[in-house]
N, C-alpha and C positions, 0 to 999 in steps of 0.2 A: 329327424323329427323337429319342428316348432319348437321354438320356445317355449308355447303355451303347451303343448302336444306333453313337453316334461313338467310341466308345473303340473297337468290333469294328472301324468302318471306318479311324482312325485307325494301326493296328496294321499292321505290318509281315505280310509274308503267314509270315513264320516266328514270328510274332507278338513278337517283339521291337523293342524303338523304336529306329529311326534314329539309327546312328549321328552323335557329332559331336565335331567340332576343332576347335581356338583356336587364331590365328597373334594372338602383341599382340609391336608393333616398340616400343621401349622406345629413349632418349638415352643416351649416357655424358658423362658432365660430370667435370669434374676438381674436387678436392674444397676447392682453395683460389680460383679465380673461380667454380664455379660455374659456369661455360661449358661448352656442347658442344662435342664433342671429337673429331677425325677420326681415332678409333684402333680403326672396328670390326674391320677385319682381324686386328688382334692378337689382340681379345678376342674373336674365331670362333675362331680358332686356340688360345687358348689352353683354351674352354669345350668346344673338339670331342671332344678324348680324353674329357669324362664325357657329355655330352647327344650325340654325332654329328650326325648329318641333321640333330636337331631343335633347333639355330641353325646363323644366317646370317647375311648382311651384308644389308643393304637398301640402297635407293635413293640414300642419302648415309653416307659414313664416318663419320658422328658417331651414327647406328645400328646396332645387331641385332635382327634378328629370333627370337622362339622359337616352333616350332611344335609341339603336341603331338598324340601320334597319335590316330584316331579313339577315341573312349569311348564305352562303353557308359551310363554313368549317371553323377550328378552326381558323386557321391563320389570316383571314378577321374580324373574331367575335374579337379575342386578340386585333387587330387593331383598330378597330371601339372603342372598352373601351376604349383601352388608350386614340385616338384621344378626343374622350366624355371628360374622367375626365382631362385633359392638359385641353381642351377646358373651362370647370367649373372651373377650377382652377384659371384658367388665370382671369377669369372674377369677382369670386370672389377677388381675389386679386385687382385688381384695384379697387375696393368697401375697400379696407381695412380690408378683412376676408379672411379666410382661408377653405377649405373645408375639411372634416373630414367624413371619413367611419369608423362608429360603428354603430349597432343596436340601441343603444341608445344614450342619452346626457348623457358623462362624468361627465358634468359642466353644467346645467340648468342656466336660466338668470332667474328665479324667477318671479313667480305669474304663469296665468293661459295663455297658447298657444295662439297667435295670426291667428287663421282660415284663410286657403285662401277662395276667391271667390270664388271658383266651387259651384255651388247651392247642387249639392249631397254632398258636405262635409258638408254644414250648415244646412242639414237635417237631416244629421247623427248627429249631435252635438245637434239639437231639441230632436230626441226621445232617444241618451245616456247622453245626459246632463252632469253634471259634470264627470263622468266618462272619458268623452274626455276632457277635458281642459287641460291636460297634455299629453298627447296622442302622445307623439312624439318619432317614431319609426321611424327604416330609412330599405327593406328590398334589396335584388335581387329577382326576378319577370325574371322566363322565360317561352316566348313563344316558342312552336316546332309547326308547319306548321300539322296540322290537318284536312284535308277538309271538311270530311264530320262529322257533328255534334253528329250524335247519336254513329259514331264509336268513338267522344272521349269520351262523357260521359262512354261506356262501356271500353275505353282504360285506363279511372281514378282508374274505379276499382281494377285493376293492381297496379296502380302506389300510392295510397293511404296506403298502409303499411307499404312504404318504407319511406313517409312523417317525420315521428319522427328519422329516420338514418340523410336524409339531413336536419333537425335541428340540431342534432349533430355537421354533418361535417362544419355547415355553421357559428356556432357562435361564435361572436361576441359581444355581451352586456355583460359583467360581473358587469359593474358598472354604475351605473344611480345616477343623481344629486349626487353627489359626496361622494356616498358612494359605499363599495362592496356590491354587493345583495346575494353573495354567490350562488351566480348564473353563468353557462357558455351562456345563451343565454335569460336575462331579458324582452328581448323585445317579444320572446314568452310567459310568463307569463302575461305581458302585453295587449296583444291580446286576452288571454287566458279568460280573465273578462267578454268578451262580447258571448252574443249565437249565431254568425252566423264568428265566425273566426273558426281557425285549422280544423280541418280535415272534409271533406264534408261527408254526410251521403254517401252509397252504394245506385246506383241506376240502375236499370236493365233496361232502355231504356231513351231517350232522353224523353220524356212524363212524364218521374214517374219524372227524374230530372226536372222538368219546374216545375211540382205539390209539391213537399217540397220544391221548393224555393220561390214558390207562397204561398206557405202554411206559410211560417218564415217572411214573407212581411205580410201576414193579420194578424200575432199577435204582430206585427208593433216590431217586432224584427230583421228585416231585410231592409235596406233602399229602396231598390230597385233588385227586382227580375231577372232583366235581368244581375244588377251587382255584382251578389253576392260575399261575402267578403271571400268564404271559404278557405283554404289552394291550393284548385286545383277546377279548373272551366274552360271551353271551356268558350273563349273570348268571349262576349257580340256581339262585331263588327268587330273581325277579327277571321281569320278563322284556329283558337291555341286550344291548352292545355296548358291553364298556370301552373304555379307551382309556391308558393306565402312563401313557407314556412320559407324562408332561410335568416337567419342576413344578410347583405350587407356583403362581405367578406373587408378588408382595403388593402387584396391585390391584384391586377388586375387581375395576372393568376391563383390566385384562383377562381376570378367569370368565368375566359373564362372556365378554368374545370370543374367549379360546371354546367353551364349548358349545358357544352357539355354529360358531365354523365348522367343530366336530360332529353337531347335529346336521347341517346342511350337506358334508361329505359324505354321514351314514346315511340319509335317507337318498341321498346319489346313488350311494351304493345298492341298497336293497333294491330301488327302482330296475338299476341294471341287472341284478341276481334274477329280480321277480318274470326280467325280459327272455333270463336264459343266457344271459354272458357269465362264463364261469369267471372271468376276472384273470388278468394279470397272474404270473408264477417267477417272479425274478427271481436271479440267482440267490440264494438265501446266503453264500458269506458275501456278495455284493449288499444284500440291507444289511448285514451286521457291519459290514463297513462304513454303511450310509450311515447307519446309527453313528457307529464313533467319532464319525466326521464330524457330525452333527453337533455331538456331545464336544469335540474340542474346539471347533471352531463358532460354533454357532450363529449365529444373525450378526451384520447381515453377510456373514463368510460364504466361502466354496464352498460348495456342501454336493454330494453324488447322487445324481438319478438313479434311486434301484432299478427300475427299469432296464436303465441305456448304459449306464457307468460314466455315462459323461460327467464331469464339473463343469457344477450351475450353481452362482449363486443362490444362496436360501431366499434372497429377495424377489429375483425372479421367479424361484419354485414357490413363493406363495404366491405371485402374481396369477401363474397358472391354475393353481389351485381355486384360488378362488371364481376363473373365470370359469374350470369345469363344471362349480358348484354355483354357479350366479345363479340357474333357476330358483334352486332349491333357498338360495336367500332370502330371494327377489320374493317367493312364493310364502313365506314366514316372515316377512318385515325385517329382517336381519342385514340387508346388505350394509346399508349406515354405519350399522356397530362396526360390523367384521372392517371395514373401511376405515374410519375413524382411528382401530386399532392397529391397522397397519401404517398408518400416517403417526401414530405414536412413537412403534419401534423403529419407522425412519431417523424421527429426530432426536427421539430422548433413548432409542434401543432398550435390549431386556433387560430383565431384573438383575443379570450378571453384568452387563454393562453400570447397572445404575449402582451394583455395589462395588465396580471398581473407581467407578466417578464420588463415589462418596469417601473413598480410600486416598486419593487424589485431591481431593479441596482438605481433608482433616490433615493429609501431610504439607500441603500447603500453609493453613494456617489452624494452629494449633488453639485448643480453648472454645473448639465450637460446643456450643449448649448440646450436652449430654443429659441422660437421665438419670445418673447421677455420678459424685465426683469417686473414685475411691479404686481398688482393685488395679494394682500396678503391671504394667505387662512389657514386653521388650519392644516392643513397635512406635512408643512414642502414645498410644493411646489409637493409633489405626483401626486396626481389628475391634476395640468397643466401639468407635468412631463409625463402624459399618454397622455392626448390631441397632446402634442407637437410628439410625436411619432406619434401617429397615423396617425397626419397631414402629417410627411414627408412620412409614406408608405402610403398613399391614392395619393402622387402623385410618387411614385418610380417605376420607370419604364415607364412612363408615355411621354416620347418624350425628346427631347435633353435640358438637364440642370437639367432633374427632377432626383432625386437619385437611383443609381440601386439597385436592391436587396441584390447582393451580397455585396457591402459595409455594407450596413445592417444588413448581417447579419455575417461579420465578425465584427461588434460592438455587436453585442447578444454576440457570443465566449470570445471577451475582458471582456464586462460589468461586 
């Protein structure tokens, strides 16, 4: 088929592209340990008069969530983040915390997670039990505008191989409670523990998908069937393909291009469901290893073709990826970004590289402007030393006063 042949069929039947949303769950840390901090209540409360609906509390009080409403194109999506994280910022702030995107907690405030209310989290903490008491991961979560249900379960198929790349490109946790894990993306290991996260089985009709998700609910390994926890799932109550896989990035237009990529890959995919290709069925403990691979090595490492089992560089495997998905870019004005962003993690790499490079210039020279001075730790002040970074690029770029990127990263060049 044409180029063009895939852009007609890629197209929406009112020929506009599929809509899409970003939920990224973000830490609040207090600004002298550096510790997360069980005060999301407040700061919903306090952020709700300007964002409303679109923050929340998540699964432990030392997060919130921001969600923004569906976009039409990149531009509005970049927009709506920033607006979000200014908006959590701000409000954290007047609480006396600071907001922080990583996968994980840097700096843990010690003992066991403070659960929010949602009834389905305190059911999930009934049947994982200590398992979750720690449990505090923060991800990006995108919806793309899916109508009809059984064409996303069979559009999943597609897009589930690629699942262990966009762990790669997305991570962000290297370091949890204030150690290195030797890890580029901890908080997928994290998840990894339980048997209804990472990657969802293959399923050849929207039927067979409802029966093994009913089926991981009756051996009470799944909390609830309609909400299942897997890496990619058609939304419960809107009408998506989510994609669950991916660290929160720390910096803005990396989430608007992580899911603009993911929107070009799912309407890929629906295209070729809608054509009648059931998609790919790789070995399923081959993508769990892809995953792992993914999760230790990350960008731009060897990372495993679920497909083939070969090792490919992640850099390569997004190469390809994205040349699968060029119509589907091409066709929604996205190539640029998705470009731009891979020209980024060539030079300056992920949010896990950026927070061992910022671990790296603070051991180098000590006394770099912090946010503030106090809370004594064993590392020489390292581990605040990363918190305090992350903090200013989770708000850089972010609206008038917040810091831009490129100061930023003409201080990596100095460092």
């Amino acid at each position: 088929m044409s180029i063009q042949g895939q852009v007609d069929h890629l197209a929406a039947g009112d020929g506009q592209a599929p809509t899409v949303g970003v939920e990224e769950e973000h830490f609040l840390v207090h600004p002298g340990s550096r510790a997360v901090e069980s005060a999301g209540p407040r700061v919903v409360a306090r952020a709700t008069p300007v964002l409303g609906d679109l923050v929340s509390g998540e699964y432990t009080q030392c997060q919130i969530e921001v969600k923004t409403p569906p976009c039409s194109d990149g531009a509005q999506l970049r927009a709506e983040l920033a607006r979000l994280r200014a908006g959590a910022a701000a409000a954290a702030r007047e609480e006396g915390l600071r907001l922080c995107a990583s996968g994980t907690p840097v700096l843990r405030s010690g003992g066991p997670s403070d659960i929010g209310a949602n009834p389905r989290y305190q059911k999930a903490l009934g049947q994982y039990r200590s398992a979750l008491e720690d449990f505090e991961v923060c991800a990006l979560h995108v919806h793309v505008r899916v109508d009809d249900r059984e064409l996303a379960v069979l559009a999943a198929n597609h897009v589930r191989p690629w699942l262990p790349l966009l762990v790669a490109m997305s991570a962000n946790s290297p370091y949890c409670d204030g150690r290195d894990t030797g890890y580029e993306s901890w908080r997928s290991m994290v998840r990894g523990q339980f048997p209804c996260w990472g990657p969802p089985p293959y399923a050849g009709s929207l039927e067979h998908y409802r029966r093994l998700a009913t089926a991981m609910q009756d051996v009470d390994a799944m909390p609830d069937a309609a909400y299942a926890y897997w890496d990619l799932r058609p939304h419960a109550r809107f009408p998506t393909l989510e994609v669950r896989a991916m660290d929160v990035p720390v910096d803005v237009d990396d989430s608007a291009a992580l899911a603009l990529l993911v929107r070009a890959l799912v309407a890929t995919a629906v295209d070729r469901a809608r054509r009648g290709d059931p998609g790919p069925e790789p070995c399923s403990e081959l993508l769990r290893a892809a995953y792992w691979r993914a999760a230790r090595d990350g960008w731009p490492g060897d990372g495993v073709c679920a497909l083939t089992g070969e090792i490919v560089p992640s850099s390569v495997q997004a190469e390809r990826l994205v040349e699968d998905v060029r119509p589907a870019l091409e066709a929604y004005g996205d190539l640029e970004t998705v470009e731009d962003f891979l020209r980024r993690l060539a030079k300056h790499g992920t949010g896990a590289q950026r927070q061992r490079a910022a671990a790296e210039r603070r051991t180098e020279r000590q006394g770099a402007p912090e946010l503030e001075e106090g809370a004594p730790d064993g590392d020489g002040g390292v581990t605040r030393g990363i918190v305090d970074d992350l903090v200013v690029r989770t708000e850089a770029g972010t609206g008038p006063g917040a810091p831009d990127r490129e100061r930023l990263l003409r201080a990596e060049v100095r460092g």
